[in-house]
N, C-alpha and C positions, 0 to 999 in steps of 0.2 A: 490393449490394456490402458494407455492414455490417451485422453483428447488435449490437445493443445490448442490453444484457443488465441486465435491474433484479431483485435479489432484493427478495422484497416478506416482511414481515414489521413486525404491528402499527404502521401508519403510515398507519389510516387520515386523520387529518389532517393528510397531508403528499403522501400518493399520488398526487391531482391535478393537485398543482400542479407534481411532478416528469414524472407521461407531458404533462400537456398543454406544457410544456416542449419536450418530446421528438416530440412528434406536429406540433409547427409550426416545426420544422424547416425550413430552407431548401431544404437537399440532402432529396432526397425517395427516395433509392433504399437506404433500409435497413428491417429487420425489427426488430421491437422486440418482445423475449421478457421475460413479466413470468414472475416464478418465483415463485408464491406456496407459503412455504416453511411451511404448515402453520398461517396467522396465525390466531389465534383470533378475532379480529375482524372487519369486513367486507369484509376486503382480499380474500379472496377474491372475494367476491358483484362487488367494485368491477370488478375486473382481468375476469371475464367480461365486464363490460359493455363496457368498453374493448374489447374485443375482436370484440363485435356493431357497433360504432361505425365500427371501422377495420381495414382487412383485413391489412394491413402487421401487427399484434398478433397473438403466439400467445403461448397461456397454461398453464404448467404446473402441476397441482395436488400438491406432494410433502409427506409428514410432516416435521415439523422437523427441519432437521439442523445450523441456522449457515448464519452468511454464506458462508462458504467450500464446504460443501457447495449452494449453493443454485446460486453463481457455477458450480461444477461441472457441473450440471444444464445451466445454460441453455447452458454451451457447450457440450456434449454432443447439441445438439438445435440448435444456430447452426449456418445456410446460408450465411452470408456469407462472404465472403474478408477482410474484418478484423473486427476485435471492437473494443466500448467497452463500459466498464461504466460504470453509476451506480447511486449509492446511492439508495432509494425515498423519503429524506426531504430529499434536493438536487433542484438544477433546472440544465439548462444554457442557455446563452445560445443564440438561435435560428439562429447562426451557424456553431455549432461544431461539427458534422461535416462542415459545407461549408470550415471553415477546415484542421480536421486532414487532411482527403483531398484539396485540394489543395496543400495539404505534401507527403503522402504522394507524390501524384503529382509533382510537381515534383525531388522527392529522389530516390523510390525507397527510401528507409530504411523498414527495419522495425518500427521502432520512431514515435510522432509525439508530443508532447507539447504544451500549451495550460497557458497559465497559468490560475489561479483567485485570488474572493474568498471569502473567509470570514466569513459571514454570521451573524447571532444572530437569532431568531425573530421582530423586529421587523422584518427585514429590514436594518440597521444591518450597516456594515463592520468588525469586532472589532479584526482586524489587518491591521498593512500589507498591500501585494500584496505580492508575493515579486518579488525581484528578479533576474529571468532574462537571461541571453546568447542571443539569439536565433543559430540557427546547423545545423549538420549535421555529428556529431560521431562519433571512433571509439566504442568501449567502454569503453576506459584516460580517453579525454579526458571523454565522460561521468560514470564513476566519481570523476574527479580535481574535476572542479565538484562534486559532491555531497558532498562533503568539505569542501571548501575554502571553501563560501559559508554561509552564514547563514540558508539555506531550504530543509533537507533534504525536509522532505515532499512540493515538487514532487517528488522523484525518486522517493522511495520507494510512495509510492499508488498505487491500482489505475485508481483514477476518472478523470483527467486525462488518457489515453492514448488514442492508435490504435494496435490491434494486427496486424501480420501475422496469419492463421490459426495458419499454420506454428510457431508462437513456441509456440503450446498442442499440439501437438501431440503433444508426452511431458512434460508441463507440468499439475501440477492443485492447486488451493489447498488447503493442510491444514486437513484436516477440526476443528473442537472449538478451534480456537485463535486469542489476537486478534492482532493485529498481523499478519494474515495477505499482505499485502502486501509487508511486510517480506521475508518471507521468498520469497515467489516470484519478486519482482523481481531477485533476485540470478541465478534459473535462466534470466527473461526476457531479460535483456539480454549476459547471455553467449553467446547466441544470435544476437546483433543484428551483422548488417554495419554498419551504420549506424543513431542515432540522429539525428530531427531535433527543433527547440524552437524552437516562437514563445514570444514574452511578449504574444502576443494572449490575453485572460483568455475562456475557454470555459463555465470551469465555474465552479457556484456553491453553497460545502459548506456547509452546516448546523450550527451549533453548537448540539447539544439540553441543555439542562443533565441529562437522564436517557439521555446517550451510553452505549453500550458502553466506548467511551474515557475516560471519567468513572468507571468502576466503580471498587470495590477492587483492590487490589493482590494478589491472588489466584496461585495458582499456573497459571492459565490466561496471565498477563500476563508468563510466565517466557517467552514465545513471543517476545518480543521479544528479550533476551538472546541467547536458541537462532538467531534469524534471521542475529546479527550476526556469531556463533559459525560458520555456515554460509555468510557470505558470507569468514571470515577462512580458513577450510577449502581452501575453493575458492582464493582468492588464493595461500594460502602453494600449493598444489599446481602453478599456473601461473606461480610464482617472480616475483609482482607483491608484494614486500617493503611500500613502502608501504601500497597499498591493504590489505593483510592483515595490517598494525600498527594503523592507523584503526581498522578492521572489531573487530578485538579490544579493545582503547582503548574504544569507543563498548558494546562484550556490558560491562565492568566500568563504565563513566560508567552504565549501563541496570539495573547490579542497585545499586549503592551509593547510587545518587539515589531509587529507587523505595522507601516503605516498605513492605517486606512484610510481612504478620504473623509469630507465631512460627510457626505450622506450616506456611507457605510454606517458612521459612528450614531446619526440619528433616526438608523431603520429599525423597525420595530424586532427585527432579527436580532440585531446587537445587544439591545436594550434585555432582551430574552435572556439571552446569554448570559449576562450580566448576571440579571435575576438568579437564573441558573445555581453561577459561581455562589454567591451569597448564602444563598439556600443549602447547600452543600455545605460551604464554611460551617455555619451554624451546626447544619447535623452532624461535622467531621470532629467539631471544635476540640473536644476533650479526646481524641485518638490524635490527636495532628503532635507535631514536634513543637518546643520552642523557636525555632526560626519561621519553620511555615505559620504561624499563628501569627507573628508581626508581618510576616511578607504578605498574608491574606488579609488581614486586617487593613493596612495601607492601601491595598487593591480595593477594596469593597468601601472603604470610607472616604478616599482621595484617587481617583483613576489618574487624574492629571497630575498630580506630585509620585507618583509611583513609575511613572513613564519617565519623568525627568530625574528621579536616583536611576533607573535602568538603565538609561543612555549615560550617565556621569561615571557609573560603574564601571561600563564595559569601556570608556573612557580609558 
């Protein structure tokens, strides 16, 4: 009934501890696809052996491509009727596909969400849980909590879900880019009759100090900006004013918070972007609030004087 999908890449000492996670499982009626995405380490030699162990395990050998292409791969080759993903350096709790699919079934939503901890290598809880409304919700009510609260990355992440199949179906993570979640999430849930969410905690993320998400500020990290650009796209098109004011609001809170270098700031990526915002202002302008109207306006007229009230602000 589910494919769980692990991209594996240089994690030999974490790899373990995330399938044996995943292999004592309660619910026992899913296939577990490791994607070993070309790791130069033993992850391959590991994930064959997982696979001699347990027949539920198929293992695919591809050259590097990213996390996103790798997620690509294992759905491409998933039997199941819903999909989870995890990351090969987390672990989930032995409960949590028996807890999301009976959500699923209970709801019928296409969508299933599980709360998580956020863990540091000693195993130690970094920060709070996140604090969820359990419930079953449209797409507008969805979108409006994720705004509204204090814990955007339960919404936004890949790992913490059950998937309808159907949802992937014209649906595929961009290739080369981080935040890639970011960005599919917005094509996912525009799709979604329904959204369900316990505050039952499932999963269990890894904070590595040599994260992806630790890196530089790089022109790869402009994907996140691009995400929120693309979620305000969509909004302003289906005439949801709010939600496609936030969405724009959080692409300028995402480049003016983030230090780029200088040659971030003058690639033609950035400059795009920029454009982008601008453009969007103008067609938002008379939907927008009084405050976003001067916070956008400052951005799009003065980039460098809008950086330095952010920093004096949060001062």
């Amino acid at each position: 009934m589910i494919s769980v999908i692990v991209p594996v890449f240089k994690v030999e000492n974490y790899l373990d501890k995330c399938v044996r996670s995943i292999l004592s499982q309660s619910y026992t009626d899913f296939e577990l696809i490791l994607v070993d995405d070309g790791s130069p380490d033993k992850c391959g030699q590991m994930c064959d052996a997982y696979a001699q162990e347990d027949k539920r395990i198929r293992v695919i050998h591809k050259p590097n491509g990213g996390l996103s292409d790798a997620r690509n791969a294992g759905i491409r080759e998933a039997k199941g009727d819903f999909f989870c993903f995890v990351d090969s350096d987390d672990s989930i709790d032995q409960d949590m596909l028996a807890t999301l699919y009976k959500l699923e079934e209970e709801t019928g939503a296409d969508l299933v969400c599980c709360n998580f901890l956020q863990l540091d290598e000693e195993g130690k809880q970094v920060k709070e849980t996140p604090s969820v409304k359990p419930g079953v919700y449209t797409q507008d009510e969805y979108w409006r909590m994720r705004f509204k609260s204090n814990v955007k990355i339960y919404y936004d992440v890949a790992w913490n879900k059950l998937y309808n199949r159907r949802l992937f179906e014209s649906v595929k993570y961009p290739v080369g880019k981080i935040h890639e979640d970011v960005q599919v999430i917005y094509d996912i849930v525009s799709q979604c009759r329904s959204i369900a969410v316990t505050d039952k905690v499932g999963y269990y993320y890894l904070i590595r100090n040599n994260s992806i998400m630790r890196s530089s500020r790089s022109i790869r990290n402009l994907a996140e900006p691009e995400a929120f650009i693309h979620w305000a796209e969509g909004f302003y098109e289906k005439k949801k004013w709010f939600l496609a004011e936030e969405s724009l609001s959080y692409a300028v809170h995402s480049l003016i918070t983030n230090e780029y270098g200088k040659d971030t700031k003058k690639s033609r990526e950035y400059r795009e972007i920029k454009k982008c915002i601008r453009k969007l202002y103008k067609k938002l302008f008379t939907h927008l609030s009084s405050k976003r109207k001067v916070s956008l306006f400052l951005f799009c007229t003065n980039e460098g004087f809008a950086r330095r009230m952010n920093k004096q602000y949060n001062r």
